[in-house]
C-alpha positions in Angstrom: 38.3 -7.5 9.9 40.3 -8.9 13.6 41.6 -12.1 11.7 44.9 -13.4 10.7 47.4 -11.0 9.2 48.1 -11.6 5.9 51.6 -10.1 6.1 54.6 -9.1 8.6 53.4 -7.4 11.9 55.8 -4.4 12.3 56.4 -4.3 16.3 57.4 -0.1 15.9 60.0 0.3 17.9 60.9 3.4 20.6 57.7 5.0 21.8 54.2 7.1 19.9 52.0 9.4 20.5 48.6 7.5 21.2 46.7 10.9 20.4 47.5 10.2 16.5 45.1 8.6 15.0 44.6 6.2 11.7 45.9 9.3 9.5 48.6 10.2 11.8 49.8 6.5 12.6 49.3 6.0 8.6 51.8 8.6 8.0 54.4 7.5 10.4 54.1 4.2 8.4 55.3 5.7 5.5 57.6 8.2 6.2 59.5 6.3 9.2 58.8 2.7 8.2 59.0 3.5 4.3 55.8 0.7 4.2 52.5 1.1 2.7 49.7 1.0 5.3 47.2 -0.3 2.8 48.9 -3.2 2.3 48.7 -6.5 3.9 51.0 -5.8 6.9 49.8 -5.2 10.8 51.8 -2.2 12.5 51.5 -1.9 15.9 52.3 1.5 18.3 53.0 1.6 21.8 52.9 5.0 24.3 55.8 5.9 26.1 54.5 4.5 29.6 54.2 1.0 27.4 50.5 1.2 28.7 48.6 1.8 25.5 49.1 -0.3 22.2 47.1 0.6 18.6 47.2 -1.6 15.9 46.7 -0.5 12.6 45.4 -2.4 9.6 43.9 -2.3 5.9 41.4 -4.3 4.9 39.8 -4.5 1.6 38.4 -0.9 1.6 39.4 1.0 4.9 41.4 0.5 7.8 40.8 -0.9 11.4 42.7 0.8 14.6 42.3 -1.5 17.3 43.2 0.3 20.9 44.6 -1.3 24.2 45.0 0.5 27.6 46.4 -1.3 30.4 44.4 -0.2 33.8 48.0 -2.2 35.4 51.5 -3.3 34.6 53.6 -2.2 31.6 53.9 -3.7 28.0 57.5 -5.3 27.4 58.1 -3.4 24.3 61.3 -3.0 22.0 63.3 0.0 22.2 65.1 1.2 18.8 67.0 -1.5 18.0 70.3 -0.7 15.9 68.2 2.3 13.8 65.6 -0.2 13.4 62.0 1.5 13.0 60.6 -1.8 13.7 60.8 -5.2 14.6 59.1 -7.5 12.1 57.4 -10.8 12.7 55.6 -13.4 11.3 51.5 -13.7 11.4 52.7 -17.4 12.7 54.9 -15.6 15.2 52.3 -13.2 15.9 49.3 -15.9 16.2 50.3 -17.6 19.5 49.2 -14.5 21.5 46.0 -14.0 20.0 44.3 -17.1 19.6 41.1 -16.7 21.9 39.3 -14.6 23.6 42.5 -13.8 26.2 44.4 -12.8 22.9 47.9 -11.6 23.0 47.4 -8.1 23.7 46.1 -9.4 27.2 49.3 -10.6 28.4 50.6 -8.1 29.9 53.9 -9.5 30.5 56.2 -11.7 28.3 56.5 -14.2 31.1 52.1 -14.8 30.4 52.7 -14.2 26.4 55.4 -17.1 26.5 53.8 -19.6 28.5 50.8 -19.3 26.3 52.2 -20.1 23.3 54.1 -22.8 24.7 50.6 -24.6 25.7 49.4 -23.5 22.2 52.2 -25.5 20.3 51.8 -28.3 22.3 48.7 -28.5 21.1 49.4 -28.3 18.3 51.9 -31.2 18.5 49.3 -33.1 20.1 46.7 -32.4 17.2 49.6 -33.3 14.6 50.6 -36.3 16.7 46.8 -37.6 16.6 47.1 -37.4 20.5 43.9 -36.4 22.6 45.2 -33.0 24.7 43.5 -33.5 27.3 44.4 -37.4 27.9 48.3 -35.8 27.1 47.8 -33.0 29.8 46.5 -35.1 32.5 49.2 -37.6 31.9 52.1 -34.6 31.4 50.8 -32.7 35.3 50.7 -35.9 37.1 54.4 -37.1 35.8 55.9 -33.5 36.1 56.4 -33.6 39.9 57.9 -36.6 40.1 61.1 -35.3 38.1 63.7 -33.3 39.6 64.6 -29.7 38.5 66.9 -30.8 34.7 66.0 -33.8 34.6 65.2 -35.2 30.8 61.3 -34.6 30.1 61.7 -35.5 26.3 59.7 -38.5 26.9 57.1 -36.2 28.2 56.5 -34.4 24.9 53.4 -35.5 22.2 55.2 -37.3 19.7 56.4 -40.0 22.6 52.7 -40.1 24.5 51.6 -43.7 24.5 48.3 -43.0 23.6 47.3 -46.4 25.4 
């Protein structure tokens, strides 16, 4: 099922053929990664032109190949990095970008995929905070352009909203 990965997402690094399949993309699992596919681990597989992503993924009895084509724009997408196959992260790091319905894979550009998870830990410092987000965000764009450009904005951030 399209939930939380259990496990590391594997970022494969370099480029794939997108014609490969779940066998195919299976077996470049474990004879480039040295991983088991059937395991709790997400692996995702970009195309050359970075247009095209497939994540692939076991669960319970079978696995899932999720597909992404890009109609515009590119996929920032890490080349081989020191003989690295891949580039592992966390289903916390992962989470950020894929948290609605405008999930991760519909960033196309790092720029979009940062600013989102920005907003989403802020939220999530506002939930921990036991501030209202959208009392915090009102006060947060109305304050903003009054600063200058490096000016301090700690005072800005949940954990110093007055929540009066």
């Amino acid at each position: 099922m399209w939930g939380t990965p259990q496990g590391m997402v594997y970022l494969t690094t370099g480029h794939h053929d997108m014609r490969k399949s779940i066998n195919g993309l299976a077996l470049v699992v474990v004879e480039t990664l040295g991983l088991d596919p059937t395991g709790v681990h997400w692996f995702v597989f970009c195309n050359r032109g970075r247009d095209r992503l497939k994540i692939l993924h076991w669960d319970t009895n079978g696995f899932w190949l999720h597909c992404r084509r890009l109609e515009q724009g590119k996929f920032h997408w890490p080349r081989y990095l020191d003989n690295a196959q891949a580039l592992a992260v966390t289903a916390r790091q992962f989470r950020p970008f894929r948290t609605s319905r405008k999930a991760w894979l519909f960033s196309n550009y790092v720029v979009g995929a940062d600013a989102s998870a920005v907003i989403y830990n802020l939220m999530l410092t506002c939930r921990a905070c036991d501030v209202e987000p959208y009392a915090y965000l009102r006060h947060v764009l109305t304050e903003l352009p009054h600063r200058q450009p490096g000016d301090d904005v700690t005072d800005l951030l949940p954990f110093n909203f007055n929540k009066n």
